[in-house]
Structures are given as structure tokens and as C-alpha cells.
C-alpha positions as CSV (number, residue, x, y, z in Angstrom):
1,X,-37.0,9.6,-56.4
2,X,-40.5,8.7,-57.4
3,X,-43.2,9.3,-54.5
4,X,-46.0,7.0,-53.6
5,X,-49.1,8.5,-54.2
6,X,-50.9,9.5,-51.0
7,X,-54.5,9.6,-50.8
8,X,-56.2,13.0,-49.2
9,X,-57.2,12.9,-45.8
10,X,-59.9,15.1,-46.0
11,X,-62.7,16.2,-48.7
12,X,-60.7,19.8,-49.1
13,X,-57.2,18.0,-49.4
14,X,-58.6,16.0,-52.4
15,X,-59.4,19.3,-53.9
16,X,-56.1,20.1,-54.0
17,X,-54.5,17.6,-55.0
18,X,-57.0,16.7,-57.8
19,X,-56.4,20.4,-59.1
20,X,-52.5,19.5,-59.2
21,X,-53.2,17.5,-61.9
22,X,-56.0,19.5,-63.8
23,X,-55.1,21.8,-66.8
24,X,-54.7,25.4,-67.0
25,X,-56.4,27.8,-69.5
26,X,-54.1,29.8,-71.6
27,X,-55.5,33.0,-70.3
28,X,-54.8,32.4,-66.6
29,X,-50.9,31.4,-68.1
30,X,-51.1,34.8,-69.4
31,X,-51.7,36.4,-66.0
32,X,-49.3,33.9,-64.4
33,X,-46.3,35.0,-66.7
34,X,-47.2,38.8,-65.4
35,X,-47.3,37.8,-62.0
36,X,-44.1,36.1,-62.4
37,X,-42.5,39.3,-64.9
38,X,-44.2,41.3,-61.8
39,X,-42.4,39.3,-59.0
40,X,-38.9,39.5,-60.4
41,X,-39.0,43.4,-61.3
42,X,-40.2,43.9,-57.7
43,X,-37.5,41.4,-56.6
44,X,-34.8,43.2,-58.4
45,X,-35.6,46.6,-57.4
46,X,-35.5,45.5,-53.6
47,X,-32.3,44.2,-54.0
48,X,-30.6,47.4,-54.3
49,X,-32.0,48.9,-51.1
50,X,-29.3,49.0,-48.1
51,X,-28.8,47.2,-46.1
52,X,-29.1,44.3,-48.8
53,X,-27.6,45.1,-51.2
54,X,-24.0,45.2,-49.8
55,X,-25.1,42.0,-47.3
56,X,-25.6,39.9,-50.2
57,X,-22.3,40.3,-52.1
58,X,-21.0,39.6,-49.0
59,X,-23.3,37.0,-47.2
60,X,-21.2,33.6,-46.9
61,X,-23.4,31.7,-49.8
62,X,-22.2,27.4,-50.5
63,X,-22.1,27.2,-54.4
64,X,-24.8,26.6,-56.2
65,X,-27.3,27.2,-59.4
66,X,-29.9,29.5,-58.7
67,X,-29.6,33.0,-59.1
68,X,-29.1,36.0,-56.3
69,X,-31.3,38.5,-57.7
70,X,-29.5,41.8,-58.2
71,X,-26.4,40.3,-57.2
72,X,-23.4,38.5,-59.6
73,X,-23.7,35.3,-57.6
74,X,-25.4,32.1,-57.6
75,X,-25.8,30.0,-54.8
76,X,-28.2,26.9,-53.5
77,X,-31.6,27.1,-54.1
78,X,-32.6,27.4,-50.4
79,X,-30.1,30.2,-49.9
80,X,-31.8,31.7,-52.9
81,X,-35.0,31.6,-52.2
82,X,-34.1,32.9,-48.8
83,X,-32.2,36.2,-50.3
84,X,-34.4,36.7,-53.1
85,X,-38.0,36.0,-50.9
86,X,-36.7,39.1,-48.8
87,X,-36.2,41.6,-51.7
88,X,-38.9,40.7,-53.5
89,X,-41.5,42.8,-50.9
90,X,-38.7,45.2,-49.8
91,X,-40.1,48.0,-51.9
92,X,-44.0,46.9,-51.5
93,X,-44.4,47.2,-55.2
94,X,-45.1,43.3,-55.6
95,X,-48.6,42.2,-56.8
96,X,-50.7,41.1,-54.0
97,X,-55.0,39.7,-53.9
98,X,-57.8,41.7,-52.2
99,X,-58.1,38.5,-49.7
100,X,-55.2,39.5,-47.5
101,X,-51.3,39.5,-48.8
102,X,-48.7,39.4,-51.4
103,X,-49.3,35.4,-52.6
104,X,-47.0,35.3,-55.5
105,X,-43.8,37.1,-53.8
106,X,-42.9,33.5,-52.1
107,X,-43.7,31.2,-54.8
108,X,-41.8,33.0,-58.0
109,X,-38.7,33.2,-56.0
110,X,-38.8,29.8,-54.5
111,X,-39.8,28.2,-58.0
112,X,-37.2,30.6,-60.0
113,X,-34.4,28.9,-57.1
114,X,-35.7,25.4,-57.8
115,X,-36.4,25.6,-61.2
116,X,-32.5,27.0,-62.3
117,X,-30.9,23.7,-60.9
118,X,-33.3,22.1,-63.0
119,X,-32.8,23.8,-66.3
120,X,-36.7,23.8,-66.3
121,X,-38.1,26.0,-69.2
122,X,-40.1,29.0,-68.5
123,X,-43.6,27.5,-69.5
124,X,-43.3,24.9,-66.8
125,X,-41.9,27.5,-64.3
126,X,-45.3,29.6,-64.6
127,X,-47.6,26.6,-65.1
128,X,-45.9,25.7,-61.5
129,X,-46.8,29.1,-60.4
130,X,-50.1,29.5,-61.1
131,X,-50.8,26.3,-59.4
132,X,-49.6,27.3,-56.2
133,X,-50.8,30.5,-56.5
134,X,-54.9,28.9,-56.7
135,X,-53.9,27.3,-53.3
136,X,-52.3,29.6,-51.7
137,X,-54.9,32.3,-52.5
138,X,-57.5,30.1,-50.3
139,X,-55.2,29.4,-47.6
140,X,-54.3,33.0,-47.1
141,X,-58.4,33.9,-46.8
142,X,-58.5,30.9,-44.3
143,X,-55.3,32.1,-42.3
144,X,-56.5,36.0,-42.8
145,X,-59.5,35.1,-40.7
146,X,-57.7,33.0,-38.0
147,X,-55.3,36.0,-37.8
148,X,-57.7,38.0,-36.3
149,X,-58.1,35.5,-33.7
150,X,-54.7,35.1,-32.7
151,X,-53.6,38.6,-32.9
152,X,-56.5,39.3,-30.0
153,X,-55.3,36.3,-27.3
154,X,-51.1,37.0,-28.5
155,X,-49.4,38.9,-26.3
156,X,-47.1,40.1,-29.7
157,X,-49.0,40.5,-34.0
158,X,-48.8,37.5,-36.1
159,X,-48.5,39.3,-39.3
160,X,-49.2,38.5,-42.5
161,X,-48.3,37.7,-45.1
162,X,-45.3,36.1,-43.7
163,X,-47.4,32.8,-42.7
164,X,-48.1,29.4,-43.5
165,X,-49.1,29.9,-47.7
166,X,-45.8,31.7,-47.8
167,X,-44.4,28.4,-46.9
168,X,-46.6,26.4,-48.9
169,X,-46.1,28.7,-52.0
170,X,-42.5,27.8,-52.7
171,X,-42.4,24.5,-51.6
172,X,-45.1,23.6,-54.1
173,X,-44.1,25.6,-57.0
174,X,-40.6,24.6,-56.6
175,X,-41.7,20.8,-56.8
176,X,-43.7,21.5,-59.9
177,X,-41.5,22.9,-61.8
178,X,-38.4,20.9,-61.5
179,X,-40.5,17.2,-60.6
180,X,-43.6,16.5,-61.7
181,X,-44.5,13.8,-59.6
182,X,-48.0,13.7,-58.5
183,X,-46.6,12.1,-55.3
184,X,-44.3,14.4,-54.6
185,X,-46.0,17.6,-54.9
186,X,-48.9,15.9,-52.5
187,X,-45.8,15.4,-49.8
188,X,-44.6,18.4,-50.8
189,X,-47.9,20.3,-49.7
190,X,-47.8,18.7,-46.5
191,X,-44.7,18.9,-45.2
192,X,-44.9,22.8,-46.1
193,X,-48.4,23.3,-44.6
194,X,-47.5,22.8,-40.9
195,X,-44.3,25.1,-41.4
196,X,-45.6,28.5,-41.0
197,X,-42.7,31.6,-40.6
198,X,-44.5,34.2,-38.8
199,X,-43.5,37.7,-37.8
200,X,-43.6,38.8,-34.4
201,X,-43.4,42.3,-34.6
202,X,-45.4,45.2,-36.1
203,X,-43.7,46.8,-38.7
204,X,-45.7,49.7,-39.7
205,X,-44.5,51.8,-36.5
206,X,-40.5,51.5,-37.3
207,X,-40.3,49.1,-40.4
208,X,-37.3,47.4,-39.3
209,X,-35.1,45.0,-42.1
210,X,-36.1,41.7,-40.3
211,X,-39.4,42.2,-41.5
212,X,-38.6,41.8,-44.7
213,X,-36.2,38.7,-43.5
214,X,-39.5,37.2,-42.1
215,X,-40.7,36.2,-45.7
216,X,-36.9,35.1,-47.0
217,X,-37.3,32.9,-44.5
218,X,-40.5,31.3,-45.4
219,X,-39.6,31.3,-49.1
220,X,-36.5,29.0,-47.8
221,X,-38.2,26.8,-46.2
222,X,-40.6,26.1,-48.1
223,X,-37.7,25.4,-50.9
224,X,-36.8,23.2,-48.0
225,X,-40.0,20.9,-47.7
226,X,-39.8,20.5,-51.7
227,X,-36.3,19.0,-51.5
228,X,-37.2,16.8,-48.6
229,X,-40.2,15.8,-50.5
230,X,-38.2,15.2,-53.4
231,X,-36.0,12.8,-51.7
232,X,-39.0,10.6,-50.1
233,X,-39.8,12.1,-46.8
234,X,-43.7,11.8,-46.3
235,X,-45.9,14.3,-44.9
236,X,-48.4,13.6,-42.2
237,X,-52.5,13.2,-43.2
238,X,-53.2,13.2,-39.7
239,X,-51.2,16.9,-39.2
240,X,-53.5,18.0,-42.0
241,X,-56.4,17.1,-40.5
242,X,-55.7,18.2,-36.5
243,X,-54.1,22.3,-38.0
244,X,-56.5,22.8,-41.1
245,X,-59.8,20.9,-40.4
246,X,-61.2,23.4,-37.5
247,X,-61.1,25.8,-39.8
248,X,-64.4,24.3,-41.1
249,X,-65.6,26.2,-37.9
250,X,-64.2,29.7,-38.5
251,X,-64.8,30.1,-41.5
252,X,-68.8,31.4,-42.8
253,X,-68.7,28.8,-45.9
254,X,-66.4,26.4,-44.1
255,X,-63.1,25.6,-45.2
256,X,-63.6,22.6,-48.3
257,X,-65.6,25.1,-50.1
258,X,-62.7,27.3,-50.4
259,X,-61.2,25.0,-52.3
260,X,-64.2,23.0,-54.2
261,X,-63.9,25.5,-57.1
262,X,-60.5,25.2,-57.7
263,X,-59.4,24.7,-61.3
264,X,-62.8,26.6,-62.5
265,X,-62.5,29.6,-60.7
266,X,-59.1,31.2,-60.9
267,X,-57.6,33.6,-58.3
268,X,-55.1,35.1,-60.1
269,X,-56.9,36.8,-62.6
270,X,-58.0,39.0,-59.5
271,X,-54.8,39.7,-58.0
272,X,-53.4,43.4,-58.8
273,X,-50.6,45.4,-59.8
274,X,-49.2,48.3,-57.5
275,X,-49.3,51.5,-59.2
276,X,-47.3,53.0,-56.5
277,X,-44.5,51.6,-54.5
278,X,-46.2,51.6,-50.8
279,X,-48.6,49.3,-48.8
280,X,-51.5,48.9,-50.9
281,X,-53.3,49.9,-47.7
282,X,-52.2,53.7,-48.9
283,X,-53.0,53.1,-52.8
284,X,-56.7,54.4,-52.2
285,X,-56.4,57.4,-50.3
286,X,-53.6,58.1,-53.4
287,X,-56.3,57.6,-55.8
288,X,-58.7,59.5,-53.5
289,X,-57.0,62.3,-53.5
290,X,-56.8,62.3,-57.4
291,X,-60.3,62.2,-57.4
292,X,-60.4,65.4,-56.1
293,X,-61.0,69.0,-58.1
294,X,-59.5,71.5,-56.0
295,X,-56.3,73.3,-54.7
296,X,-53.3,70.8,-53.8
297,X,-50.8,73.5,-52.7
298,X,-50.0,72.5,-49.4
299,X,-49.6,76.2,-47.8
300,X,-53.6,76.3,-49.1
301,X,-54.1,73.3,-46.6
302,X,-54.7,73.0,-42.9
303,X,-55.8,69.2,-42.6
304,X,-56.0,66.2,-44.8
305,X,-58.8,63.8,-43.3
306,X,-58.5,59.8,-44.1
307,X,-61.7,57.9,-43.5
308,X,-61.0,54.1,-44.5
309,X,-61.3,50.4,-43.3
310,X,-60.0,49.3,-39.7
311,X,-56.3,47.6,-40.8
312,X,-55.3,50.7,-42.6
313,X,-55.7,53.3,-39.8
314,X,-52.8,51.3,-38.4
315,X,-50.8,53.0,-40.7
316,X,-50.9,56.5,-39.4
317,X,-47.9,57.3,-38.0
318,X,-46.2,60.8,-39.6
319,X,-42.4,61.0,-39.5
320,X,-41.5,57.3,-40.6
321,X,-37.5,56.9,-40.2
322,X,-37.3,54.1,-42.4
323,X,-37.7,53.1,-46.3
324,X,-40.3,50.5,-44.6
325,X,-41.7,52.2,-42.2
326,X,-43.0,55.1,-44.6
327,X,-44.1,52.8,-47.4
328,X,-46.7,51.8,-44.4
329,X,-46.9,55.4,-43.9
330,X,-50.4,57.2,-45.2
331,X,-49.7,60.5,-44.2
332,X,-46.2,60.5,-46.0
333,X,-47.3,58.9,-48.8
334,X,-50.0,61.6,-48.8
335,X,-47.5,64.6,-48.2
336,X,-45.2,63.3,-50.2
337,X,-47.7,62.9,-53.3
338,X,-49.2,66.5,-52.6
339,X,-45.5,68.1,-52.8
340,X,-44.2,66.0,-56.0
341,X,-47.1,65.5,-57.7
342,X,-46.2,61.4,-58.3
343,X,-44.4,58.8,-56.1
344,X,-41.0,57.3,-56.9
345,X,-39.2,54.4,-55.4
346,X,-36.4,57.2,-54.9
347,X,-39.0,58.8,-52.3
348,X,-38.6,56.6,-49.7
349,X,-34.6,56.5,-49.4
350,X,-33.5,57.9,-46.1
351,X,-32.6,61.5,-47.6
352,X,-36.3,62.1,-49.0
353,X,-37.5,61.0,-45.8
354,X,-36.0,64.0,-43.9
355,X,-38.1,66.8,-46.1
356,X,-39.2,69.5,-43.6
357,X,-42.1,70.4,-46.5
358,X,-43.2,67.1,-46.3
359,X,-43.3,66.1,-42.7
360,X,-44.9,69.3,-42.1
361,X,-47.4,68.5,-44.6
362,X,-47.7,64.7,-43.1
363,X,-48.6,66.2,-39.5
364,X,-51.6,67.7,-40.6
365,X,-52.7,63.7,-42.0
366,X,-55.9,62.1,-40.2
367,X,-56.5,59.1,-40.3
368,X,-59.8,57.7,-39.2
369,X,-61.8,54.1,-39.4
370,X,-65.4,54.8,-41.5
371,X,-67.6,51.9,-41.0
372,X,-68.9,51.9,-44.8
373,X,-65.4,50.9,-45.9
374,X,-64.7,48.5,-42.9
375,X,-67.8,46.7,-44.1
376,X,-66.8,46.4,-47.4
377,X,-63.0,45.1,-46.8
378,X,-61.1,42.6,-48.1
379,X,-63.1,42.4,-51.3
380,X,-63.3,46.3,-51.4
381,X,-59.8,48.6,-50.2
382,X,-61.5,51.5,-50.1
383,X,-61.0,55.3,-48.7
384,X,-62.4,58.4,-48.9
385,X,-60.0,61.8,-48.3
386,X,-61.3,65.7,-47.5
387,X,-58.8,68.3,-47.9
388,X,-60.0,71.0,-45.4
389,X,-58.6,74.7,-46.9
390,X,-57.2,77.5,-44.4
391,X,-60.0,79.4,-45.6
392,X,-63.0,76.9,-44.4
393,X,-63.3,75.1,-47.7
394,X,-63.3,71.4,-47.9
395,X,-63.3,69.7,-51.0
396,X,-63.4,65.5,-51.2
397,X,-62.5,62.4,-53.2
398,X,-63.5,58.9,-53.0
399,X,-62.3,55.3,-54.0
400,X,-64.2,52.3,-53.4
401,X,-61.2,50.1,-54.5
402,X,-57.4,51.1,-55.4
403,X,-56.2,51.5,-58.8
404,X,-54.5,48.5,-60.4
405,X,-57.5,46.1,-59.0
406,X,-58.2,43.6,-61.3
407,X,-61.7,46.2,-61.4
408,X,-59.7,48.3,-62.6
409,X,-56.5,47.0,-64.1
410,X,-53.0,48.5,-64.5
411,X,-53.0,49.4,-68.5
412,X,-50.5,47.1,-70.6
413,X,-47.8,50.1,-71.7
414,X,-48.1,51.5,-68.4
415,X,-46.4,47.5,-67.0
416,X,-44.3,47.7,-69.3
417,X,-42.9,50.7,-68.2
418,X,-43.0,49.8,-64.3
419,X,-41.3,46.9,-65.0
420,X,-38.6,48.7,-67.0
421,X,-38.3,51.2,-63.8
422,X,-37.8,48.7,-61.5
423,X,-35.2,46.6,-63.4
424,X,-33.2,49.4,-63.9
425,X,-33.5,50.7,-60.2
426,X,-31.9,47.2,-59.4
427,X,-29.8,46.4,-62.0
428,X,-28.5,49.9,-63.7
429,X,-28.3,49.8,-67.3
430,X,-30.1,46.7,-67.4
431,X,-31.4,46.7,-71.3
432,X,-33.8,45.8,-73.5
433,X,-32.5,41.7,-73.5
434,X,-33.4,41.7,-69.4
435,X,-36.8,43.6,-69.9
436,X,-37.6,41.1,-72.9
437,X,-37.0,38.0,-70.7
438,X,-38.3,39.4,-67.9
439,X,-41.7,40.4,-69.6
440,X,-42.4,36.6,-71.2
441,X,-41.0,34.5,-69.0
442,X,-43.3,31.3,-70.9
443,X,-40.7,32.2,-73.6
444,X,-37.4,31.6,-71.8
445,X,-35.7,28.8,-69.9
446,X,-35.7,29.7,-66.1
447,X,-31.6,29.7,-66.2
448,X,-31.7,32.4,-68.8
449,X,-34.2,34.3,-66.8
450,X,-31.5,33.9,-64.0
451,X,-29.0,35.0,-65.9
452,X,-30.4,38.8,-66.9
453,X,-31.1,39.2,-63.3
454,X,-27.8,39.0,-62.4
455,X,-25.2,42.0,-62.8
């Protein structure tokens, strides 16, 4: 069904839907197919953590197209993007942008669901991408900001990024790439912008499954809002205009300006790429602590000092019990770097959790706010880290951002080889033909990139 064409309702909704339209650089395609490769590894790798991986082999699922990542079954797109949306930041080794969240998790999986049914080829899937990740990008600084807000007059966190882009993401890319109706992909964005999934719990204290569940759910339903748009229900201008427009309020710049550079100014070349399979809010005291020339033998050390921006000194807690719960962990992530000298997705299953070495090591972890970083967050993620020695030396290293920022960018070969890890963590024995897929996705149609993600 072919949509009317609806006009915006407001000057930063005609950015948007203007940019829909607008072409897209080769070079930003190029960073879309590694955010896509990126998405899927990740995706793959969090399928085989418990208690997924048995739940979706044996999750009731209606027949359908799109691919269960890590799974041998296919299933509807909505169910897919559901399933896959929750994997794909179980191991917090997705990419993810300095403004706030993980913006690409949501839309690969929900475009990847759409796009199988489709038989879309992979050049369209990441042009769709891309697209929604420009928007998205901007809504998730808008939302980031409003957060704060909410999370100070809510009796419970709204967390991101399991929020409205999340929604929008999917619903977008998944129009794009399987219907590319102007109209369409303008309902689309509509329906999907008043849907936000939120979380209502904090997961860095016990990181329980349904976090993860949080942003399957948003991934579905924002597969959700494309179908419905695909089939002729409108979205609402004046919705639009009573959620979005006080943002013009909140934000310094106001909201339209966010989006008045779209198409010129592209966010994804800034996203980055996790060197290590934790909460990026860890990644700079790791790289801090690299930076440092002096003895890392833990018996050498009585305390480990973190000084870093506000959010991350949520993440202090020393004995996680869960694979989630220490990824958002500093001082394991510290202890457990200090004692094996690197940081495996292996070190977060439930036996590594229990070392006594390093939960020793993690109790001696501080982890205080410094007001240089907290001034210089979200474009800066920064953190400095003393080691203080049992015989009254100190001795300290210093980030201003993590590595993998696009500052400072993850190194082709060493990509490569992270995505080879994690597609082999999730699919064992998964070759050469998956990693070749996976890697240039422009180069294959999306039901043959399905098809090397399944076992």
C-alpha cells in the first residue's frame, strides 16, 4: 500500500523527513556497513549467553522469514526483532555514540527482521540504517537531557537506551529497507515516536535478564509501527507537536537545530567500537590504567582510586553476581584486567565471577566523581586511575576519552578480529563464509546475511 504524503508539522519534522529523501556519501555507507557487521557480531555473541540461548530454541515462535540470531529458526519479523534486539547488548560489546546509548543495536536488528521477508539486498539494508541512525542520534541527545529530568521527579530510573529512538530506530529502518515510500516512512516515524519502551529498574546493582528484554521489546515494536505504517495507518502531526516540541525549551540550542544539519553532518562517523566487552562507562579507567608505568601485581597494591564523570560512579559496586551486573562493574572490570592482563567475553560467565583473587582485588576499587571529567561528559568519557602501592607509592594514568572513539578509532585488523571472536563465541565453528558476509554486508542480500547467522 502506497502512503499519502504527509506534510511536517513542525520546522524540525521537515528536517527529517526532507533527509529521508537526501543522498548518502559513500564514506558514511562505509561506516554504516561496520555498524551493521558490528551489530550482528555483537548480536551473535549475546545469543549464546544463558538464559537465552536455551529460551530461544524453545520460545513458542509463529513461522516466519527473518532470522533468530544464533539460533536454527526463523520466525516473524516482530518476533525477530524482539529476540535478536535483546542479544544484541547482552554482552555490551555493541557500538554505541558519545551523546548517550547504543543507537544502532535497535535498528540493524529490526531492519535485518524486515528486510529478510523482503529479500532486500544488503546495500539497501545499510542505506536504511544509516538513515535511521542520523535521526536517532539526535533524538537520543534530546531524550538524554530529558532523562535527567525525569529520573529526579520518578519515584523508579528511566534508563536509557531502552527509550523512544530505540523505537524509532527499527521502525524506520525497517520501512526503508523493504518500502521505500516517502509516505510511509513519514507515518512510520510517527507512529514509532510516541512509543517509547522504557526500563524501570537499575541494572547496574544486580543486572537482571529483563534488562536486556527492555530493548527486545522496543526493537519489536518499533518493527510493529513499520508494518502498521506499511498497511496505511497514519500517525498523528498533532502527537508530534504536544511530546517533541517542548523540547525547544530544554534543550541549550533548542530542539530543530538538532536536526537542521542533517544530511551534512553525519553522526555515525562518530560512533565507536568497544574494545572490550563491558559498559563503555569502564572502557577509560581500562585505558587509564594502561597508561600507567608501574607495578600491576595486585599483592604490590593496597587501593585503586577511580576519579571520573557523575554517571559512571554508578557503577561501583564490587562483587557483581551476574554476567550484567559486572560488565557495569568498574572495579571488576579493573581486578579482573589487573589479574589477566586482557578482558574476554569468557570473563564475565558466572564461574569467572566467583575468583577470590579478583574480588579481593575489586574491594580495594574507588570510585569517585572528579568535576574536570563531569564537565567534559557526553562529548568526553573520560577517567583518570592512581594505583596507591603498600609501600606509599602512587603511580597514575589518564584518559580523556576511551579507546575505540571515533578520536581514536578501533584499527581495521584489530575489527576484523573482534568480529571473528564474537561470531565464533555465538556460533562455534562459524567460518570464513559467515565472517565474509558479516564484514560487507553492502555485498550480500539480507536473507543470505540471515542465513550465516543461523546454526
Amino acid at each position: 500500500m502506497t502512503a499519502s504524503q504527509p506534510e511536517p508539522a513542525s520546522p524540525w519534522e521537515a528536517s527529517i523527513f526532507d533527509f529521508l529523501e537526501r543522498p548518502i556519501p559513500d564514506p558514511v555507507l562505509e561506516r554504516g556497513a561496520m555498524t551493521v557487521a558490528d551489530v550482528l557480531a555483537a548480536t551473535a555473541a549475546g545469543s549464546a549467553v544463558e538464559p537465552y540461548e536455551a529460551a530461544w530454541e524453545a520460545v513458542d515462535l509463529p513461522e516466519g522469514p527473518a532470522t533468530v540470531v544464533g539460533s536454527s529458526r526463523t520466525t516473524s519479523p516482530v518476533q525477530a526483532a524482539t529476540l535478536n534486539g535483546t542479544a544484541a547488548i547482552t554482552q555490551e560489546i555493541e557500538e554505541g555514540h558519545n551523546t548517550g546509548g547504543h543507537v544502532g543495536a535497535g535498528i540493524v536488528v529490526g531492519a535485518l527482521a524486515m528486510a529478510e521477508g523482503a529479500d532486500a539486498d544488503g546495500e539497501t539494508l545499510v542505506e536504511s540504517c544509516v538513515r535511521a541512525y542520523e535521526i536517532c542520534a539526535r533524538l537520543e541527545e534530546a531524550i538524554f537531557v530529558m532523562k535527567g529530568r525525569l529520573n529526579e521527579s520518578v519515584p523508579w530510573l528511566v534508563r536509557d537506551p531502552h527509550s523512544t529512538w530505540t523505537t524509532v530506530g527499527p521502525a524506520l529502518a525497517g520501512v526503508l529497507c523493504t518500502l521505500p515510500d516517502p509516505g510511509a516512512a513519514r507515518e512510520a516515524f510517527r507512529l514509532a515516536a510516541n512509543r517509547a519502551v522504557v526500563s524501570m529498574d537499575d541494572p547496574y546493582e544486580a543486572g537482571p535478564p529483563s534488562r536486556n528484554l527492555t530493548a527486545g521489546a522496543s526493537a519489536g515494536v518499533g518493527v510493529t509501527m513499520a508494518q502498521l505504517a506499511q498497511a496505511g495507518i497514519p500517525g498523528s502531526p498533532d502527537v508530534m507537536q504536544a511530546v517533541y516540541d517542548p523540547f525547544e525549551g530544554i534543550l541549550p540550542d533548542g530542539f530543530a537545530d538538532l536536526f537542521a544539519d542533517l544530511g551534512d553532518h553525519w553522526a555515525i562517523t562518530e560512533n565507536y567500537f568497544k574494545p572490550y566487552p563491558s559498559c563503555r562507562y569502564t572502557h577509560a579507567p581500562i585505558d587509564a590504567l594502561r597508561e600507567i608505568d608501574g607495578p600491576t601485581d595486585s599483592d604490590a597494591i593496597d587501593r585503586i582510586v577511580v576519579e571520573t564523570y557523575a554517571n559512571a560512579t554508578d557503577m561501583a559496586r564490587p562483587d557483581p553476581e551476574t554476567l550484567t551486573g559486572a560488565k557495569f562493574s568498574i572495579p571488576y572490570v579493573l581486578a579482573r584486567y589487573l589479574t589477566g592482563g586482557e578482558l574476554r567475553l569468557e570473563d564475565f560467565e558466572p564461574e569467572r565471577l566467583a575468583d577470590d583473587a579478583v574480588r579481593a582485588l575489586a574491594d580495594r576499587v574507588v570510585v569517585e566523581k572528579d568535576d574536570e571529567f563531569e564537565a567534559a561528559f557526553p562529548e568526553n568519557w573520560g577517567a583518570r586511575v592512581t594505583l596507591e602501592y603498600t609501600d606509599g607509592r602512587t603511580a597514575t594514568g589518564e584518559r580523556a576519552y576511551p579507546a575505540g572513539d571515533y578520536r581514536d578509532p578501533i584499527e581495521p585488523a584489530a575489527f576484523d578480529d573482534r568480529l571473528r571472536t564474537l561470531l565464533e563465541y555465538g556460533l562455534p565453528g562459524a567460518g570464513d563464509d559467515a565472517f565474509a558476509v558479516v564484514r560487507s554486508p553492502r555485498d550480500h542480500d539480507a536473507r543470505d546475511i540471515g542465513s550465516q547467522l543461523r546454526t
